[in-house]
C-alpha positions as a Markdown table, in Angstrom:
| # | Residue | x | y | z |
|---|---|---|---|---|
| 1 | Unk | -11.2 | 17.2 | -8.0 |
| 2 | Unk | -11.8 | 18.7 | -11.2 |
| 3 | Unk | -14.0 | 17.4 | -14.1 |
| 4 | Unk | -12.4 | 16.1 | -17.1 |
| 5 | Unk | -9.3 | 15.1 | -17.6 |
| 6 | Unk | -7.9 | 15.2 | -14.6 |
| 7 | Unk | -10.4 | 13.0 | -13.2 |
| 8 | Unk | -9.6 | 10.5 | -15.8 |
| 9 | Unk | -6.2 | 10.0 | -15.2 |
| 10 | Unk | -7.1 | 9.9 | -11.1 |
| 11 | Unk | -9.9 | 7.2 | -12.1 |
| 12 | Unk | -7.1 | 5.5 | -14.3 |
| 13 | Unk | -4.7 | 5.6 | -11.4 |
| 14 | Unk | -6.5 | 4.2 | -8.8 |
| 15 | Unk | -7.8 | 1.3 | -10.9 |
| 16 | Unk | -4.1 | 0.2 | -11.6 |
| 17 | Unk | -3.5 | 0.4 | -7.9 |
| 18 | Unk | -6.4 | -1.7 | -7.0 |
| 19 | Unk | -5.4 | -3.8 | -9.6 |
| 20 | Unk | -1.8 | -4.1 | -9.2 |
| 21 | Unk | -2.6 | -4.6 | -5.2 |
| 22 | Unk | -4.6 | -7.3 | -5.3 |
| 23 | Unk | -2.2 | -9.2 | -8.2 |
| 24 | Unk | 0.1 | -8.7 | -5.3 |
| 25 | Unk | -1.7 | -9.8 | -2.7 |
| 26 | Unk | -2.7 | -12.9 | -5.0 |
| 27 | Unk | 1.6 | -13.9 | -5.2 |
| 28 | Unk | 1.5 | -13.6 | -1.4 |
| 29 | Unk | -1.0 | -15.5 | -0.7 |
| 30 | Unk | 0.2 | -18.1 | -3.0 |
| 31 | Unk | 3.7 | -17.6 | -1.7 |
| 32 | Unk | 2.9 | -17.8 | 2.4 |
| 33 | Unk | -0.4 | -20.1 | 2.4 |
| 34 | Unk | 0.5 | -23.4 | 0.0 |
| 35 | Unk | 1.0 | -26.1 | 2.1 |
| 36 | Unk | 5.2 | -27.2 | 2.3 |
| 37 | Unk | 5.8 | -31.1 | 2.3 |
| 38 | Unk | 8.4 | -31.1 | 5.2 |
| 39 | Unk | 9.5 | -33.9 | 7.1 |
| 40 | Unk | 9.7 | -31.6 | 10.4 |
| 41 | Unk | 8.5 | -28.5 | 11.3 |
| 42 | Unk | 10.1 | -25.8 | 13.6 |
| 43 | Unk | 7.7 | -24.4 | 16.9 |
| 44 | Unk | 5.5 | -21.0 | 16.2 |
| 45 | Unk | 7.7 | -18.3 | 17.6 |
| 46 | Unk | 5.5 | -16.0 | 20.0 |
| 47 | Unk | 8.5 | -14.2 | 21.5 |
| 48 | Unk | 9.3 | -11.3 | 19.6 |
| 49 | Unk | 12.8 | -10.7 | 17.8 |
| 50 | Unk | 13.7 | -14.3 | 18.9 |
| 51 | Unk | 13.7 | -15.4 | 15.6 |
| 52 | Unk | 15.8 | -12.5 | 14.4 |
| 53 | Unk | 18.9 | -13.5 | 16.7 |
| 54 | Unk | 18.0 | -17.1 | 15.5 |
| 55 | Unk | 19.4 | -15.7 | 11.6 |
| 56 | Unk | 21.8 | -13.0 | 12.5 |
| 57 | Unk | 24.0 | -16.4 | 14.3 |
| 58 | Unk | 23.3 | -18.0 | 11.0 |
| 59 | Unk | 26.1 | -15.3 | 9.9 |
| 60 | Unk | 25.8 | -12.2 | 7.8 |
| 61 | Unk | 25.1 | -13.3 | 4.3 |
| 62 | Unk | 22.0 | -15.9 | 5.4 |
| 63 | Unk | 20.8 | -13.1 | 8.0 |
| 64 | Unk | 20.6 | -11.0 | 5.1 |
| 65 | Unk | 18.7 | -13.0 | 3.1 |
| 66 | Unk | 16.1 | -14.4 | 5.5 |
| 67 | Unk | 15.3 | -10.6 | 6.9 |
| 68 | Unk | 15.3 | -8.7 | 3.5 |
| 69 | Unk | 12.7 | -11.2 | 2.6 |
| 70 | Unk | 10.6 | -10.6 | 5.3 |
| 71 | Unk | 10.9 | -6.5 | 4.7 |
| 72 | Unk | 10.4 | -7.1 | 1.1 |
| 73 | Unk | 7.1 | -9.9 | 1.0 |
| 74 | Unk | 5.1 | -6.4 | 1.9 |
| 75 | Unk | 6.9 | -4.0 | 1.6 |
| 76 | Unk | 4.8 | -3.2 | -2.3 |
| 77 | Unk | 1.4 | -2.7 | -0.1 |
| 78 | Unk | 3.6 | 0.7 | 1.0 |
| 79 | Unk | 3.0 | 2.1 | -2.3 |
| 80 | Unk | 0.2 | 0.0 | -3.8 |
| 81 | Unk | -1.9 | 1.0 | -0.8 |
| 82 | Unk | -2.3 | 4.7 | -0.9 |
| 83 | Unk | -2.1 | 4.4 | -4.9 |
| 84 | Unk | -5.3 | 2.5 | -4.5 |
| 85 | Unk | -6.9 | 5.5 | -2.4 |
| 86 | Unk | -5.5 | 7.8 | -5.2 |
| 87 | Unk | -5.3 | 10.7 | -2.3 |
| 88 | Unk | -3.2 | 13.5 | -3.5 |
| 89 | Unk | -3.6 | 16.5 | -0.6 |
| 90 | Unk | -3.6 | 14.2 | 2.8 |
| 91 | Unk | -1.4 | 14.6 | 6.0 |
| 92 | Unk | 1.8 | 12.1 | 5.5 |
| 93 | Unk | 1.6 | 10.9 | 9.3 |
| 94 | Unk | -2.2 | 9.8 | 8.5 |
| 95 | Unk | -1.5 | 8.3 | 5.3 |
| 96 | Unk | 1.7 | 6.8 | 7.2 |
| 97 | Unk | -0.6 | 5.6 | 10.3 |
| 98 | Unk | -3.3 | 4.2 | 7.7 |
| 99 | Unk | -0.8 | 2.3 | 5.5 |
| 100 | Unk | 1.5 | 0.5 | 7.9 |
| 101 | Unk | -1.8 | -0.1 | 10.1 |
| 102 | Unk | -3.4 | -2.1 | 6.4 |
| 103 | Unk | -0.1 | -3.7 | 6.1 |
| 104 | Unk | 0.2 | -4.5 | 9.5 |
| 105 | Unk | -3.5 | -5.9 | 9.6 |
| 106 | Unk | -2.6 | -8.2 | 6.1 |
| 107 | Unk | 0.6 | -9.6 | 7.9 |
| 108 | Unk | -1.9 | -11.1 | 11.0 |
| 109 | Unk | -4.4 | -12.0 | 9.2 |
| 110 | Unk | -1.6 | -14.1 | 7.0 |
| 111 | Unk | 0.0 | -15.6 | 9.9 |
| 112 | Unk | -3.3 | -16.5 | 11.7 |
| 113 | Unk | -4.3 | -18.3 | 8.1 |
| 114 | Unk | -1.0 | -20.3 | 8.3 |
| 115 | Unk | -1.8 | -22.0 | 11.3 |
| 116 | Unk | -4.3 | -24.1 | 9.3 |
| 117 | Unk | -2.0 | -24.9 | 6.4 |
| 118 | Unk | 0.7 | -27.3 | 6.6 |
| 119 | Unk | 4.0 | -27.2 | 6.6 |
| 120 | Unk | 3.7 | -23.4 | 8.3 |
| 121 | Unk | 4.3 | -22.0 | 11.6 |
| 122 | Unk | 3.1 | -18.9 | 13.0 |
| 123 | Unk | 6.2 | -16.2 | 13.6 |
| 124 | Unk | 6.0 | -13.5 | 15.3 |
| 125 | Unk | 8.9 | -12.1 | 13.5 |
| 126 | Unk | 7.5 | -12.1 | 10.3 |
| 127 | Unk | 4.8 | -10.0 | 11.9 |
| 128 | Unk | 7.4 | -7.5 | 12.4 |
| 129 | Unk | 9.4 | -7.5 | 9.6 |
| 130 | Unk | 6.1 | -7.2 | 7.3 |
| 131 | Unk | 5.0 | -4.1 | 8.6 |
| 132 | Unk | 8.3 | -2.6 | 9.2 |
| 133 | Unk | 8.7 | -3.2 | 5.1 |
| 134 | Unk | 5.7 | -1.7 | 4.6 |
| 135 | Unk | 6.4 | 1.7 | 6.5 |
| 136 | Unk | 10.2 | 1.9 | 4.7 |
| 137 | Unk | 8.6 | 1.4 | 1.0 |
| 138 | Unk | 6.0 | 4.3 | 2.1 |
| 139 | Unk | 8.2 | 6.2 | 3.2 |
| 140 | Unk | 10.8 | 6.1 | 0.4 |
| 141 | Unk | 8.6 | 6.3 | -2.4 |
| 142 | Unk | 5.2 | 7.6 | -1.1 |
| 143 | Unk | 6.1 | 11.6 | -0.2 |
| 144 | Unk | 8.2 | 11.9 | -3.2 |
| 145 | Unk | 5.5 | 10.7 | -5.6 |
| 146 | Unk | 2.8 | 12.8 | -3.9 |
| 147 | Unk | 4.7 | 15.9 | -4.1 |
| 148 | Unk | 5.4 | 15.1 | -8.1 |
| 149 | Unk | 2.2 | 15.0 | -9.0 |
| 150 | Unk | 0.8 | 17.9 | -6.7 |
| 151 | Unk | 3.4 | 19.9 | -8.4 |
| 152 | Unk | 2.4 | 18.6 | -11.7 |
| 153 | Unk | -1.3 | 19.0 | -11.1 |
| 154 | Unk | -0.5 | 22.5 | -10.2 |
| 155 | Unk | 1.6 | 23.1 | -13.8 |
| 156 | Unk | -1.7 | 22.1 | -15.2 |
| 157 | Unk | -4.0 | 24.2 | -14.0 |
| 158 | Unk | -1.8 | 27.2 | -14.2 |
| 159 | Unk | -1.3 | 26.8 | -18.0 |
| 160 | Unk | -5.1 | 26.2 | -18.6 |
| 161 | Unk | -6.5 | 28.7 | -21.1 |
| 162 | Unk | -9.3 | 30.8 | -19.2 |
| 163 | Unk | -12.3 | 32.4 | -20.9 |
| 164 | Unk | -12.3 | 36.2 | -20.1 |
| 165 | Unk | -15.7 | 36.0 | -18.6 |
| 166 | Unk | -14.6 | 33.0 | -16.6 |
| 167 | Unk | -11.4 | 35.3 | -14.9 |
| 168 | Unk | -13.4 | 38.2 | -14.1 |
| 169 | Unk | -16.9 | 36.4 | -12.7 |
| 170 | Unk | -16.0 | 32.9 | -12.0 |
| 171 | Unk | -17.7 | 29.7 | -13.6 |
| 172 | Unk | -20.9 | 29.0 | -14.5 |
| 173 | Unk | -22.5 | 27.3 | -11.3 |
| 174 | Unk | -25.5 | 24.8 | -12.8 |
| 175 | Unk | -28.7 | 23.8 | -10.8 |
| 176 | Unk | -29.8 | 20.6 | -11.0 |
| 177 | Unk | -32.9 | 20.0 | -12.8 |
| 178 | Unk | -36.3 | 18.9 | -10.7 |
| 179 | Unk | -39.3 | 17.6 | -11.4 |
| 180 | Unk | -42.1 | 19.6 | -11.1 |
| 181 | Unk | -45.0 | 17.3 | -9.2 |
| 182 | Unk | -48.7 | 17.7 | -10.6 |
């Protein structure tokens, strides 16, 4: 990456990424691992898309509900994710793989914290639904975004005033200075 500049705003970038994830990840922890004072609780579901059925025969409107919110609890970490890396020229399957991967990785290690808390069951479901929010927010917003600012990063080097020396030989490489031993 070049010096100046653009480097600040790719520094700038990445530090509201980083920041931004871990203020999310901070409201799901808080969300998912606060202990719920319930007078029963429900067995840990292990047998996957059994949950699922269990809210689409709750009708439409509650299936709804209860499955957008496990897309959505992760779905963010689909863009805050490969913000944080602040990547702009990487392979969309890799950055696909690496993100839903994280996100799947978050989602266990949330469920496996919630067998200690009260009040919360492990659901296999969840599992599922996190990571499959994940991959759709990535793959909404993250391509789109990448190809905006290549295509802005390219605008700006275009239009950047060159020296005439600078077209015809090339920059100025430097050496780095050493010390000369006695």
């Amino acid at each position: 990456m070049r010096q100046g500049s653009g480097s600040q705003t790719a520094i700038r970038f990445r530090a509201a990424g980083v920041l931004l994830l871990l203020a999310h990840l901070l409201l799901v922890g808080w969300l998912t691992l606060r202990p719920l004072d319930v007078p029963w609780m429900t067995a840990s579901n292990l047998q996957p898309f059994a949950g699922i059925r269990a809210d689409l025969s709750l009708g439409p409107v509650e299936a709804a509900r209860r499955i957008g919110e496990g897309l959505l609890l992760l779905a963010p970490l689909g863009v805050l994710l490969p913000m944080a890396g602040g990547r702009l020229s990487v392979s969309p399957w890799a950055s696909l793989a690496r993100t839903v991967a994280a996100g799947a990785l978050i989602s266990l290690a949330i469920e496996l914290l919630q067998t200690g808390v009260p009040g919360q069951v492990v659901d296999v479901d969840s599992l599922l639904l996190n990571t499959a929010g994940v991959a759709l927010a990535h793959l909404l917003v993250v391509p789109v975004f990448r190809a905006r600012l290549r295509r802005r990063k390219q605008r700006r080097v275009r239009t950047r005033p060159r020296l005439r020396d600078e077209a015809a030989q090339g920059s100025t490489p430097t050496i780095p200075r050493v010390g000369i031993a006695p």
